[in-house]
N, C-alpha and C positions, 0 to 999 in steps of 0.2 A: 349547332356548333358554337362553342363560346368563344366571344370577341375578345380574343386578346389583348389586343391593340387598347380596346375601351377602358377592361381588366382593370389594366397595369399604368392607363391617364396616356398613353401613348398620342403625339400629335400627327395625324394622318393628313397634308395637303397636297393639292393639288398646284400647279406651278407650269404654267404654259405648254410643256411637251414632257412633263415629268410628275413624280409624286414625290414629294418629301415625308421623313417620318423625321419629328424628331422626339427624345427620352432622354431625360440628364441628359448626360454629356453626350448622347450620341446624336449625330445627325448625318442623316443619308439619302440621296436624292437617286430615283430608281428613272432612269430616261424611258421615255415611251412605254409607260405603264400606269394607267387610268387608277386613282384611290380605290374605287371598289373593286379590281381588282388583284392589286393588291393585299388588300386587304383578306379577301380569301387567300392567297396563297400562303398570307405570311399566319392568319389562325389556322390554316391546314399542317403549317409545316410548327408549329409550335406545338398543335395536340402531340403530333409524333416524339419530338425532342423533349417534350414536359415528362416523356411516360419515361423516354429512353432516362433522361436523369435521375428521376423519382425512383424509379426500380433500382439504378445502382446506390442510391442513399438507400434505400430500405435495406437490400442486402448489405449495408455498411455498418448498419447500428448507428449513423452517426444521426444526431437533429439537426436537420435544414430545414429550415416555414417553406412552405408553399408556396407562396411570396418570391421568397430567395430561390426557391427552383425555378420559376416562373422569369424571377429577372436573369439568372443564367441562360437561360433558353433562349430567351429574346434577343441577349446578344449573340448566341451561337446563330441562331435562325438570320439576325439579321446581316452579319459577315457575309454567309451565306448564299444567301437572296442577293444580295450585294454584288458579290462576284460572280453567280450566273447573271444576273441580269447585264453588267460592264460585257461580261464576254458574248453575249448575244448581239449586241451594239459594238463591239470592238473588232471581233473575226468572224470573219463570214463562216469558219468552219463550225460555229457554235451556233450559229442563227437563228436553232431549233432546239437549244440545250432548254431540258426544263428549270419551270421554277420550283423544286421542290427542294429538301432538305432529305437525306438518307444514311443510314447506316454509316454508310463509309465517311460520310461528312462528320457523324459524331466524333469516329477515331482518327480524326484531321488531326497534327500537331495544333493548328490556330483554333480548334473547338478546345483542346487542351487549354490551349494560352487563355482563350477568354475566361475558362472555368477561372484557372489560377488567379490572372489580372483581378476579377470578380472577389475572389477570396481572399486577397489581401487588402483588397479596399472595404471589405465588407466586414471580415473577420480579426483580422490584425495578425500578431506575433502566431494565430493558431490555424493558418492560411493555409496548413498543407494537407491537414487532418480533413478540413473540407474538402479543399480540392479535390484529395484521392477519391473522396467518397463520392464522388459529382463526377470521378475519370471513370471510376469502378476498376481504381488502382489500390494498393493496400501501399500504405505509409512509406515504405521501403518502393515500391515500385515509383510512386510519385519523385519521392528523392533522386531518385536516380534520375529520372524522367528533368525534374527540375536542374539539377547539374548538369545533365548533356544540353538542353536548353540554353544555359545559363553558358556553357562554353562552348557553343556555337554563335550566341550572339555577341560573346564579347572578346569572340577572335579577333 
C-alpha cells in the first residue's frame, strides 16, 4: 500500500494520548490513536477517495496532476477521520463508529467545500471548472451547487 502521508511530506506525531498530522495549513490532532495506526487508516481511506476523484476527472476531460488529486483527497480524508475519530471520544453512541472514509462521505456537502475551498486557492478565477470535475458535477451543476452554498452561508 502506498504511504500517503510520506507521498505528500505529511507530518505524522505522536503527542502524549494523541497523534498529530500536520500539511500546510492543516493541522489536526486525532485523541487516542497511536501514529502507526493512524497512519493505516488514513493511507487506506486515501487509496479509496484518490480513485473516487481521479475517475470523476477522467470522465470530466478536465487536467488535474496527481499531485492535486492527491492533495484534495487528503483534505477530504482528513475532515473526515477527523470527525469520526471526535465522535468516538465525544458520544458514547459512536464509540464503535469506524475509522474509514465511504461513499457517502464523498457526496458530503463539506467533501464538496474542501474540493471548491481547494480550487480556488489552487486554481484561481477558473476554480469552478475544477471543482465540478473533482464533484463529478458538470459546470452548471456546480454553479448551482455553489449559489445554494453561498446562500446558506450567508444568510
Amino acid at each position: 500500500m502506498v504511504d500517503y502521508l510520506e507521498k505528500l511530506g505529511v507530518t505524522l506525531r505522536e503527542e502524549q494520548t494523541c497523534s498529530r498530522i500536520l500539511y500546510g495549513d492543516r493541522n489536526a490532532m486525532f485523541s487516542h490513536i497511536r501514529p502507526p495506526e493512524l497512519r493505516q487508516k488514513f493511507n487506506s481511506a486515501m487509496a479509496g477517495t484518490i480513485a473516487h476523484y481521479a475517475e470523476n476527472v477522467a470522465r470530466s476531460g478536465v487536467k488535474i496532476s496527481e499531485h492535486q488529486i492527491e492533495e484534495v483527497a487528503f483534505r477530504v480524508v482528513l475532515y473526515c477521520l477527523f470527525v469520526y475519530n471526535m465522535w468516538r471520544h465525544t458520544y458514547p453512541q459512536h464509540k464503535d463508529h469506524p475509522l474509514r472514509v465511504e461513499t457517502k462521505d464523498w457526496r458530503h456537502p463539506q467533501a464538496n467545500n474542501e474540493c471548491w475551498r481547494y480550487c480556488e486557492k489552487e486554481f484561481g478565477a477558473e476554480y469552478a471548472i475544477y471543482a465540478a470535475a473533482l464533484n463529478g458535477m458538470t459546470l452548471d451543476e456546480f454553479s448551482k451547487y455553489e449559489k445554494g452554498q453561498r446562500a446558506f452561508f450567508n444568510r
